[in-house]
Each structure stands twice: as C-alpha cells, then as structure tokens.
BAPALO-252608 format. One record per residue (C-alpha): x, y, z; residue in three letters. Coordinates in Angstrom, 1 decimal. Last residue first. Layout:
<nodes>
((X Y Z) ALA),
...
</nodes>
This chain:
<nodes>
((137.2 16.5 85.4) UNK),
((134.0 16.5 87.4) UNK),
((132.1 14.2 88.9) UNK),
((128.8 14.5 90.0) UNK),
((126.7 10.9 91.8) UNK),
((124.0 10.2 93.5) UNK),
((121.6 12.8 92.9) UNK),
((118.2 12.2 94.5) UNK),
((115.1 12.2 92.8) UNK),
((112.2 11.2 95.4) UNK),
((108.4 11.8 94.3) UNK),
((105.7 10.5 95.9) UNK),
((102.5 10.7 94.2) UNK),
((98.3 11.0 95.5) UNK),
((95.5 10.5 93.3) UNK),
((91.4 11.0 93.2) UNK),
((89.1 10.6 90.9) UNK),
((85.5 11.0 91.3) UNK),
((82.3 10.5 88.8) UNK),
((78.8 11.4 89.3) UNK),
((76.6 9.8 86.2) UNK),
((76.9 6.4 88.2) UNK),
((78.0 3.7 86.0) UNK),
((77.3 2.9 82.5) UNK),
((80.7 4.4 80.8) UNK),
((80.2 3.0 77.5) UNK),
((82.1 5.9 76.8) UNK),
((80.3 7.5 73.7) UNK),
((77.0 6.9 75.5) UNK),
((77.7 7.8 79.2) UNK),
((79.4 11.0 77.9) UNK),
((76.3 11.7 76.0) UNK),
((74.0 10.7 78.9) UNK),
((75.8 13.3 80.5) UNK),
((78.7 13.8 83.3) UNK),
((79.2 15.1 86.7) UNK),
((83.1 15.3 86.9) UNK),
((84.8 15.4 90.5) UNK),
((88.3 15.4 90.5) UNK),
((91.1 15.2 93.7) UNK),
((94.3 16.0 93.6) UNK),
((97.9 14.8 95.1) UNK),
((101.3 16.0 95.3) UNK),
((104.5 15.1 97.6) UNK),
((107.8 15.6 96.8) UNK),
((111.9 15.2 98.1) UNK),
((115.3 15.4 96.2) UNK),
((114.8 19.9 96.7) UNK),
((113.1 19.1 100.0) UNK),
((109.7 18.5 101.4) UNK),
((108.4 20.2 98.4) UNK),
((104.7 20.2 98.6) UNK),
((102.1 19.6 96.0) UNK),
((98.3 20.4 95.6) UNK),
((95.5 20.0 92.9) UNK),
((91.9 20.1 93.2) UNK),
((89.6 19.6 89.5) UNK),
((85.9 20.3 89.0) UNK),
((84.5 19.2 85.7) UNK),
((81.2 19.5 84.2) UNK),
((80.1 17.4 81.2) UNK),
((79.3 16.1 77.8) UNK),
((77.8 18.2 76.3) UNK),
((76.6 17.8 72.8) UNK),
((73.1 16.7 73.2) UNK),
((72.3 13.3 71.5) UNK),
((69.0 12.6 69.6) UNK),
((71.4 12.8 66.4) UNK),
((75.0 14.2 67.8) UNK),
((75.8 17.6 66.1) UNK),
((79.4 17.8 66.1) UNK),
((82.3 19.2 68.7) UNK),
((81.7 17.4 71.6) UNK),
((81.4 19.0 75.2) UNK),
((83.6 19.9 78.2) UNK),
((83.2 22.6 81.1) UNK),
((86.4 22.5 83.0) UNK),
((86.8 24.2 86.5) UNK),
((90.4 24.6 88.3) UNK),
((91.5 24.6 91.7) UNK),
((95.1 25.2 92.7) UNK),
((97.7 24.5 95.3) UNK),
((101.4 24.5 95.9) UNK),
((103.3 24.7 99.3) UNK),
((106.7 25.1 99.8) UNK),
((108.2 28.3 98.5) UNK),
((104.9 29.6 100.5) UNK),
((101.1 30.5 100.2) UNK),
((101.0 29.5 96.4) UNK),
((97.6 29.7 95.0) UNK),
((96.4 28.7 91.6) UNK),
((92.9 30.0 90.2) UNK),
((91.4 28.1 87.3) UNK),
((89.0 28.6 84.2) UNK),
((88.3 26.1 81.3) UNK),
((86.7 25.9 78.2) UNK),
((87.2 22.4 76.3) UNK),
((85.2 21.3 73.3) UNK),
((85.9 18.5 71.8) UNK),
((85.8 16.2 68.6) UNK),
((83.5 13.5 68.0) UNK),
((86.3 10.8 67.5) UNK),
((84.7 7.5 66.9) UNK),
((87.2 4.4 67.8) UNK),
((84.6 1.7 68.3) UNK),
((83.8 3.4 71.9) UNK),
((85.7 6.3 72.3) UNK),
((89.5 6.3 72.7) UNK),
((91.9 7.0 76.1) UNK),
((94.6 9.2 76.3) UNK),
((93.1 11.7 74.1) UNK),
((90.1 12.7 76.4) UNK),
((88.6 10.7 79.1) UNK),
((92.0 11.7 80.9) UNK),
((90.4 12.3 84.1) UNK),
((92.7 15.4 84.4) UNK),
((90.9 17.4 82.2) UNK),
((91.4 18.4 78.1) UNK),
((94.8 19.3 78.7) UNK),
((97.8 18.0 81.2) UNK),
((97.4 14.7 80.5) UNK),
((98.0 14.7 76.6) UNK),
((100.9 15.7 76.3) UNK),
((101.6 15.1 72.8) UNK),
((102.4 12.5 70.1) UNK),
((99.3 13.2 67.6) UNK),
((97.2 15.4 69.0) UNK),
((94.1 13.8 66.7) UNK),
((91.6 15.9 64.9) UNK),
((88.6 14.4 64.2) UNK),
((87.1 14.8 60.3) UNK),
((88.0 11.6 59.1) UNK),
((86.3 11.4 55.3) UNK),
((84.8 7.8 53.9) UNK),
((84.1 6.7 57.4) UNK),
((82.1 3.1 57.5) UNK),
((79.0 2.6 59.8) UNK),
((79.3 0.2 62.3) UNK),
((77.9 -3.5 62.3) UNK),
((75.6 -5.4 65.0) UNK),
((73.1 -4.0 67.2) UNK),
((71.5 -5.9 70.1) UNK),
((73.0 -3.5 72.1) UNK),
((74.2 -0.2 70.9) UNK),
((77.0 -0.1 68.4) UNK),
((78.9 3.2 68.5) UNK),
((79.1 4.8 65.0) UNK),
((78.0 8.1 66.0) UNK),
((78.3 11.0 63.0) UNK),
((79.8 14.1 61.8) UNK),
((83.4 13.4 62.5) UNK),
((85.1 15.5 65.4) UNK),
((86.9 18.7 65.2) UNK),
((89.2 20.1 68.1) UNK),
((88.3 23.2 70.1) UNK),
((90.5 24.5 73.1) UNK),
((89.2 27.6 75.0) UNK),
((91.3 29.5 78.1) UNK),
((91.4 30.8 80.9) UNK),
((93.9 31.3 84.2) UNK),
((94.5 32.8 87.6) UNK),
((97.3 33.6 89.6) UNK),
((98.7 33.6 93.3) UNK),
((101.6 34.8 95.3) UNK),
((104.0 35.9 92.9) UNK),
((101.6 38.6 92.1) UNK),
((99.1 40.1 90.0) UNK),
((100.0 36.7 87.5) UNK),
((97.4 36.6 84.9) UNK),
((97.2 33.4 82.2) UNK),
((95.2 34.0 79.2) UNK),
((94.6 30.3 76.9) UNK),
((94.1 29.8 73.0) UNK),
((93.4 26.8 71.2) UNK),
((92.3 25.8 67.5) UNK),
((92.4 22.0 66.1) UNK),
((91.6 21.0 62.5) UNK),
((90.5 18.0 60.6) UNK),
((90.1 16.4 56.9) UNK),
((91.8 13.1 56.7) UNK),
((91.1 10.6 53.9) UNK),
((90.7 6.8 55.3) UNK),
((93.1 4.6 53.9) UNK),
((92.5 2.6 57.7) UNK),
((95.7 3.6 58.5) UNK),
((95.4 7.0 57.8) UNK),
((95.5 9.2 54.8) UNK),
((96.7 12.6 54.2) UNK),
((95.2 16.2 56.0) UNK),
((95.6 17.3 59.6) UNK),
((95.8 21.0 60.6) UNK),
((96.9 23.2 63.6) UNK),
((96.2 26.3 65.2) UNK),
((97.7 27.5 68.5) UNK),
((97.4 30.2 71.0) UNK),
((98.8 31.1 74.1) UNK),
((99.1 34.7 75.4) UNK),
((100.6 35.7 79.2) UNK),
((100.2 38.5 81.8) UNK),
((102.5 39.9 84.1) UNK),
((104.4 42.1 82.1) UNK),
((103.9 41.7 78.4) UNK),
((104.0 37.7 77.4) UNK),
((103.0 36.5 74.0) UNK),
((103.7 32.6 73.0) UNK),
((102.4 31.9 69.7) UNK),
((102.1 28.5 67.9) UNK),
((101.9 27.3 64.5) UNK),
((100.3 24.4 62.1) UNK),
((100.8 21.3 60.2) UNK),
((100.0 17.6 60.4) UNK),
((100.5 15.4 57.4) UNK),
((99.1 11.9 57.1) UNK),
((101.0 9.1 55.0) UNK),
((99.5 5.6 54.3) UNK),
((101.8 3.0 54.1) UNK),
((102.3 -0.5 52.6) UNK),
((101.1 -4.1 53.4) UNK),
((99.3 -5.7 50.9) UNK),
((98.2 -9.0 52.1) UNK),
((100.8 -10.9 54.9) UNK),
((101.4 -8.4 56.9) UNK),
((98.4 -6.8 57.0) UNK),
((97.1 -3.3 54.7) UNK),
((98.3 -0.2 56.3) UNK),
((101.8 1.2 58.4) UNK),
((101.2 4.6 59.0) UNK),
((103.8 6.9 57.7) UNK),
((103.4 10.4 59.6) UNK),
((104.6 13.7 57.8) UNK),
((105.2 16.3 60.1) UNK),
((105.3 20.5 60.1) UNK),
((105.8 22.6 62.7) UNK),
((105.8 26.3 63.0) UNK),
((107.0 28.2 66.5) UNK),
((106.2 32.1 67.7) UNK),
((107.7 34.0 70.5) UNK),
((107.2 37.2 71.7) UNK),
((107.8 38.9 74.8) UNK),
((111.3 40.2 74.0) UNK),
((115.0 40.9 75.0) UNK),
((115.6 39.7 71.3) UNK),
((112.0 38.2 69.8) UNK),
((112.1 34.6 69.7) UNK),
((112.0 32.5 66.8) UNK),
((111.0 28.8 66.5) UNK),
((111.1 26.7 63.8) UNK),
((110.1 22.9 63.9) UNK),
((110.5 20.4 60.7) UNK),
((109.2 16.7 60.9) UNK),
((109.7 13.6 59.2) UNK),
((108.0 10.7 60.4) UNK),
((107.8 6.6 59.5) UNK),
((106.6 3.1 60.5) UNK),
((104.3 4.6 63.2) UNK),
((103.2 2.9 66.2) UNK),
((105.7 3.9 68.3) UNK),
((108.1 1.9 70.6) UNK),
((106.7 -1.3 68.4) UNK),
((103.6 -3.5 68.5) UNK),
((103.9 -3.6 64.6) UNK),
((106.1 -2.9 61.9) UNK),
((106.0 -5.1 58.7) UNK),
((109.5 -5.9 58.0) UNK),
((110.9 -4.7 55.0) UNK),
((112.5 -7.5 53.1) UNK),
((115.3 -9.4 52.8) UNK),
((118.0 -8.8 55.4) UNK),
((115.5 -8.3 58.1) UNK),
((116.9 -6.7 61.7) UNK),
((113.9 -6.4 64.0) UNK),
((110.7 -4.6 64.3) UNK),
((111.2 -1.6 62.2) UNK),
((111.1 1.8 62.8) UNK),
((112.4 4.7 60.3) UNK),
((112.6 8.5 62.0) UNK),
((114.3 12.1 60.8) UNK),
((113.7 15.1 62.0) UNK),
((114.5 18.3 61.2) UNK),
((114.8 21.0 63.7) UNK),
((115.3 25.0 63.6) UNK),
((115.7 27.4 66.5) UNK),
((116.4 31.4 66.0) UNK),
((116.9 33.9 68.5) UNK),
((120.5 34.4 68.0) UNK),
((121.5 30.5 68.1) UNK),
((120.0 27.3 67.3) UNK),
((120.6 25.0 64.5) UNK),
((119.2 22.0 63.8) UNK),
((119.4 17.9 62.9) UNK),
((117.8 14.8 64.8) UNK),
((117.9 11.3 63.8) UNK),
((115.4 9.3 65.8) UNK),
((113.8 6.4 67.9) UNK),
((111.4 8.5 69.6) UNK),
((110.3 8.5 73.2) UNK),
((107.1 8.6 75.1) UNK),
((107.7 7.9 79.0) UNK),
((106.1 5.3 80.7) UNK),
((104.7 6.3 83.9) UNK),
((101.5 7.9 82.2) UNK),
((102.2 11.1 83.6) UNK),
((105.7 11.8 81.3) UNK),
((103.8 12.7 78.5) UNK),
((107.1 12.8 77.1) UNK),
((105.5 15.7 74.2) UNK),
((104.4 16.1 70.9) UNK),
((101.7 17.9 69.2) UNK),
((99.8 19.7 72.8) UNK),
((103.9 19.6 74.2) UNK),
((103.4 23.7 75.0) UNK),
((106.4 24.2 72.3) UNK),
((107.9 21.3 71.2) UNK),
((109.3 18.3 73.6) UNK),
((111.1 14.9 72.3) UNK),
((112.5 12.3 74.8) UNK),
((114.7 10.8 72.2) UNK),
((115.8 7.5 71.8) UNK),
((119.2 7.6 69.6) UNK),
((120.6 10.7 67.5) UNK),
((121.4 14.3 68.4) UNK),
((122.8 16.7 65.7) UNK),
((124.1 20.4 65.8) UNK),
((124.9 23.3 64.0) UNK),
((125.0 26.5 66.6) UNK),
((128.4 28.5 65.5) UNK),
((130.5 26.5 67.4) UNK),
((129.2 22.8 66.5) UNK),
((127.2 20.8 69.0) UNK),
((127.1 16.7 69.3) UNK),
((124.5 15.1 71.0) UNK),
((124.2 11.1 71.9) UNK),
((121.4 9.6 73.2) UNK),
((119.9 7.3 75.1) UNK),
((115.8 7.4 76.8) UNK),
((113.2 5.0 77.7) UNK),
((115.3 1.9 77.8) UNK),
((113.8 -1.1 79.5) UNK),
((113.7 -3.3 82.7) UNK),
((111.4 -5.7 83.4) UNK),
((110.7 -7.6 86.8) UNK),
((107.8 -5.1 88.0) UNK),
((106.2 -6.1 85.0) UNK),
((104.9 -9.5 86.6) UNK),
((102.3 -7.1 88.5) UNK),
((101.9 -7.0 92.2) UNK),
((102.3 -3.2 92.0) UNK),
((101.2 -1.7 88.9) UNK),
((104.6 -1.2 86.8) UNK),
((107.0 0.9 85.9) UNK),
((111.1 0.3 85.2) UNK),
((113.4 2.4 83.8) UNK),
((117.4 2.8 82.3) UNK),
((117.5 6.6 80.9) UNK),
((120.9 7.5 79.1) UNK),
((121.9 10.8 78.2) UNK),
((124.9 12.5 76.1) UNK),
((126.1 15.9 75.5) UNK),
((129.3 16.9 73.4) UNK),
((131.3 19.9 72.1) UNK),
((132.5 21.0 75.6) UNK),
((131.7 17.9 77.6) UNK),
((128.7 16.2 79.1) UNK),
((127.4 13.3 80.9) UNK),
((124.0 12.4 82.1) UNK),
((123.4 8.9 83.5) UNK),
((119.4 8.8 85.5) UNK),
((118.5 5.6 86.7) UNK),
((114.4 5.3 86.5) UNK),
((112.2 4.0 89.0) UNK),
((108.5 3.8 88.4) UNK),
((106.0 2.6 90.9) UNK),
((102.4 2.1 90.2) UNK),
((99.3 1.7 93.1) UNK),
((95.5 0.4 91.8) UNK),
((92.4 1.6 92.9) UNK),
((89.0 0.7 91.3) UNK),
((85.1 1.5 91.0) UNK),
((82.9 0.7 88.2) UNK),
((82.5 -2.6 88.9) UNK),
((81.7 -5.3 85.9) UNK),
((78.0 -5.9 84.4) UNK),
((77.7 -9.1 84.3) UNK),
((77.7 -11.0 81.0) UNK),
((81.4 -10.1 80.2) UNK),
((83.2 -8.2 77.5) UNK),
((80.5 -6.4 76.2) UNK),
((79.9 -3.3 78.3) UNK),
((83.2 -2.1 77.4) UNK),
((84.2 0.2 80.8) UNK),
((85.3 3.5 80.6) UNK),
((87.5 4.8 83.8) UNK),
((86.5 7.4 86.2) UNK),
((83.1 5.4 87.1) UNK),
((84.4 5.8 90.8) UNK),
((88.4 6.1 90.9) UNK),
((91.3 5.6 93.5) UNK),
((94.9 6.0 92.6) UNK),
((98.3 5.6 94.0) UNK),
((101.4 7.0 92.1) UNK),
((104.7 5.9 93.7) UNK),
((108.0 7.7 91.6) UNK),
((112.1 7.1 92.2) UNK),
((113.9 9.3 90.3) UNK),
((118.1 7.8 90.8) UNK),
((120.0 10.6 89.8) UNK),
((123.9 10.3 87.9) UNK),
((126.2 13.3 86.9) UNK),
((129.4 13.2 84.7) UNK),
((131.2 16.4 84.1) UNK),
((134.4 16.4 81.2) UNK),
((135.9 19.3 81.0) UNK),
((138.7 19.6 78.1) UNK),
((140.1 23.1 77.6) UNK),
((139.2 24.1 74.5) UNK),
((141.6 24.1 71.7) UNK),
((141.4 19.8 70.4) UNK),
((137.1 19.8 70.9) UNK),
((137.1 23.0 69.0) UNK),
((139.1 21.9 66.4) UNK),
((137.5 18.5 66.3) UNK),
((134.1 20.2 65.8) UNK),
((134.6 22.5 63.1) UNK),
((132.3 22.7 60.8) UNK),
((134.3 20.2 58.8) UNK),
((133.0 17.7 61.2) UNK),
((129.4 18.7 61.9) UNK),
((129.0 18.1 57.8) UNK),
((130.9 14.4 58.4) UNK),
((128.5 13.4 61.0) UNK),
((125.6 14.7 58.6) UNK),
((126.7 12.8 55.6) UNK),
((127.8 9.5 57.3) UNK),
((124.2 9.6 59.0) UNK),
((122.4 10.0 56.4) UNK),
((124.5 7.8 54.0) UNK),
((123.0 5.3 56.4) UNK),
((119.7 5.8 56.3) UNK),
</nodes>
C-alpha cells in the first residue's frame, strides 16, 4: 500500500504540480459551517419487530428524536483541496450523545491537465447514488477509508479506487476485520463517465470487486470476493429527463455462497414548468427463489447454494424503494432477500422559492414466486414538504401511509396492524461561521 502511495504522489509530481503551485498566484480560502440537524419521528407498525425476542408481544408503535451536529473545515488552494467533517448523532437521552467521530478528512491534490488523487475518509457519490452513495438520512454518514485516482476534463471522468481496512495496527499478521467503518476487508472499483459536449447525454460504467472477510478469526479466516458491474444513462432533451440503470453481481459472499443477481431501473421525470413536475418510474431487483423464514415452533432454515438477490451495495438507499425504508436499509427475517419490485408515480409542486411539496404513490412487491404467498407486498402513499426560512435555515417533514400484505407481514415479522404510518419532521440550521481568504 505503500509503494501505492509513493508512486502515485510522485506521478502528480512530475506532472507538474509544484510548477504550478510555485507560478500561480497563491490563494489560499478557508471556510468553516457548523450543520446542525433535529429529526423527530413517530411510527405505527413502521418498523419490523422479531417476534422472538420476548414472550409478549412488544408495541408496534414508537417515536424517538436524533440530533446530529457536524463542524464543517473546508480549505482550498490553487492545486489543492482538503475537507475535514468532525460529527456527533445520537437519539436523544442516549449515552452517544457524548461521542464524537470522524465522518469525513481528506486531502486532494489536482494536476493542470486534469490528473488527480484524493486520499483519507471519503464521502463517495456516483451517478444517482443507487450503488454508492453518503446516505446522508440515516444521520451517520457512509464514508470510505480510501485511495482515490482519476482524471477529469473535456467531457470525460475516470476513477479508480483503492481500499484495505483493518482493525488496528498488527505487526504480525493480518488482522481479522470486523465491526469496522465498513464491513468489507477490501474494494477496488473503476467509474467512467462521459458527457456529451453542450449535450443531453450522459452515460457512466462501474465496476467493483468487494473482499468479504469469511471463515472466523480464529478458524480459517480469508476472503470471499463479489464483483458488481453495470452502467447508467442520464438523457435529458428539453424539459423531460431519462434514467436508466442495469447492473450485475457475480463472486462469492461471506457465507461462500455463489452470487447470481441483477438489478434493472428506469424513471421519466417531466418538467412543463418551473412551477410543478411529475415523475415515473420501475425498479426491479432479483430475489432468491425461496422463503427461509422460520415460523413458530419451527427450527432450522434452509441453506442457499446460489444467491440470487441483488444487493445495492453502498448506496442511497433512503431515497428509493419508499420512504419507510422496509427495503435495503433494513433486512428480512433470517436474512432472505426476495427481490423487489418498485413502480412508482409522483407529482411535486412548488408554489414559491420557499415552499416545497410533493405526493408520491409506490406500489411494491417481491420479485420470486412465494409458495402459498402472493407477491405483493403493498401500497404506498408518501407526503413530503420543506420550506426555506433562510438560506442557513430549514424545515421539512412527510407523512407515509403503507397498507401492507400478509406477505409483507410474513417476511417482516411485522405482526401489527396491516395499516402502517410514518410520519417525520427535521430542522435544519447550517450556518457559515467562518471564510477567509488570503
């Protein structure tokens, strides 16, 4: 790892960095924002619940408020950018509100003709963030411990990334990684993205190689690699835009379980005016062809020889597959992953530079044949709204109401009422403290 970095520090180098650095005129700008963030939420049956943990059957109703503050250091000169993010988030009244933690630092250094390389915690983003994303709505922002190389200039982007976690220093051996940042040992990945000159298209490939730490610690450890692969295309005539992506999984996971699985999207957005738009779109993602979930009195769980449901890896998850989050950001009973189907239609309505507001309809389903189980899982009505109080100052909240199935009460272990409602209000107040120029 170290040759790596010595080779691509001294590559930028004899580029010519320093005679850049030594003939420009030397600006340094140093900004600072404190982002503070309150998130309250109320749910009925919006969560699942493991009927096994207890003898009684728990509530299926809670509310819970989280704060997240973050301090905010960005400084940048004419060959060099850095960033550091210092955080804290936790539910109020919890003992994490004492910890602080690092979700983002970095250093970036940019050669003249559009060489560059970036190293440290990286808040990475590709594309629509479906693959890999901050997922910024879960409070605690996704990051990655990396090496990153590219070029970008005259249309053209290229990445390649480099990342190696361990727990802690280990002269010896490798350390078996566990309950780290990221829960892989390993990933390389390559992004390209071109974009037509002047324009409507754009398309992106990405291709990433994802060690998996298998076996235990003390018996075998090694690691499995998965590969994930796939493109993107962005099309955007007047006042109507294309998305569609198609991706693939293949390798091994952690369980040394073959991977087979595949994911399609594709969503039409129409803007007639500045006013107001609407929206469509269909995203598919194979599941495994049977349900090992344990139903009571039943003991043992059928074994996978091929995994067949696709997994969005490091992305976004929040803003697809519904609000609730049901999907992606939380796992089925005993881990099965039947896949999903997601078709979706929304209008959004902005009355003034203020005022935000939409409405949006999601009808959800698996995507294998379920024995004595039918494959929908629900309906899906989402309300969304934010106002801008000032540019430091916002307030957004929405509202979800989800009549589900027997299959969603199955899969989830959800065993509450069938209707389920979600509701959330934020606060949002990002100041910028400090600029400073010279």
């Amino acid at each position: 790892m170290k040759k790596i970095l010595v080779t691509a520090v001294a590559v930028l180098l004899s580029l010519g960095i320093s005679a850049q650095a030594d003939s420009c005129k030397k600006t340094n700008r140093l900004s600072v924002t404190f982002d503070f963030l309150t998130h309250g939420e109320v749910c009925k049956g919006g969560l699942p619940m493991n009927a096994y943990d207890d003898n009684e059957k728990p509530s299926d109703q809670s509310s819970f408020v989280q704060g997240r503050t973050r301090l905010i250091m960005d400084y940048e000169h004419s060959y060099m950018k850095a960033k550091a993010v210092i955080k804290n988030s936790a539910v109020w009244g919890s003992k994490g509100n004492q910890d602080l933690g690092l979700s983002e630092g970095w250093v970036k250094l940019t050669a003249p003709n559009g060489l560059f390389i970036q190293m440290g915690r990286i808040a990475l983003s590709y594309d629509d963030e479906r693959i890999i994303g901050p997922d910024d709505w879960v409070m605690e922002t996704q990051s990655h411990d990396a090496l990153l190389l590219g070029y970008e200039g005259r249309g053209h982007k290229i990445h390649g990334l480099l990342a190696y976690n361990q727990n802690s220093e280990n002269t010896y051996v490798t350390t078996y990684y566990e309950d780290g940042a990221q829960d892989y040992k390993t990933m390389q990945l390559l992004w390209y993205h071109y974009d037509i000159p002047k324009g409507t298209l754009g398309a992106s490939f990405l291709f990433m190689n994802i060690g998996m730490q298998a076996g235990k610690k003390d018996d075998n450890p090694h690691t499995e690699y998965q590969q994930l692969m796939g493109c993107y295309v962005n099309f955007h005539p007047r006042n109507l835009t294309f998305e569609g992506s198609y991706y693939r999984q293949s390798g091994k996971n952690e369980y040394m379980c073959k991977i087979d699985a595949w994911m399609a999207s594709l969503k039409a957005t129409f803007n007639p005016s500045e006013r107001y738009g609407f929206e469509a779109g269909f995203d598919y993602l194979s599941g495994d062809d049977f349900v090992p979930v344990v139903y009571p009195g039943q003991q043992g769980m059928p074994h996978h020889y091929l995994n067949k449901g696709f997994t969005p890896v490091y992305g976004s998850h929040h803003q697809f597959y519904g609000l609730m989050d049901f999907f992606y950001e939380s796992a089925y009973s005993m881990g099965f992953t039947p896949g999903l189907q997601n078709a979706y239609a929304g209008f959004y309505y902005t009355p003034n530079n203020k005022l935000n507001c939409g409405v949006k309809y999601h009808y959800l389903a698996v995507a294998t044949n379920l024995e004595g189980l039918n494959r929908t899982l629900g309906h899906d009505i989402e309300l969304e709204g934010s106002y801008q109080f000032t540019k430091d100052i916002s307030l957004s909240a929405g509202y979800t109401f989800m009549v589900g199935t027997k299959t969603m009460d199955r899969l989830k272990h959800e065993e509450g009422d069938k209707y389920l409602r979600w509701g959330w209000i934020s606060l949002l107040i990002s100041p910028k403290l400090f600029t400073s120029k010279w």
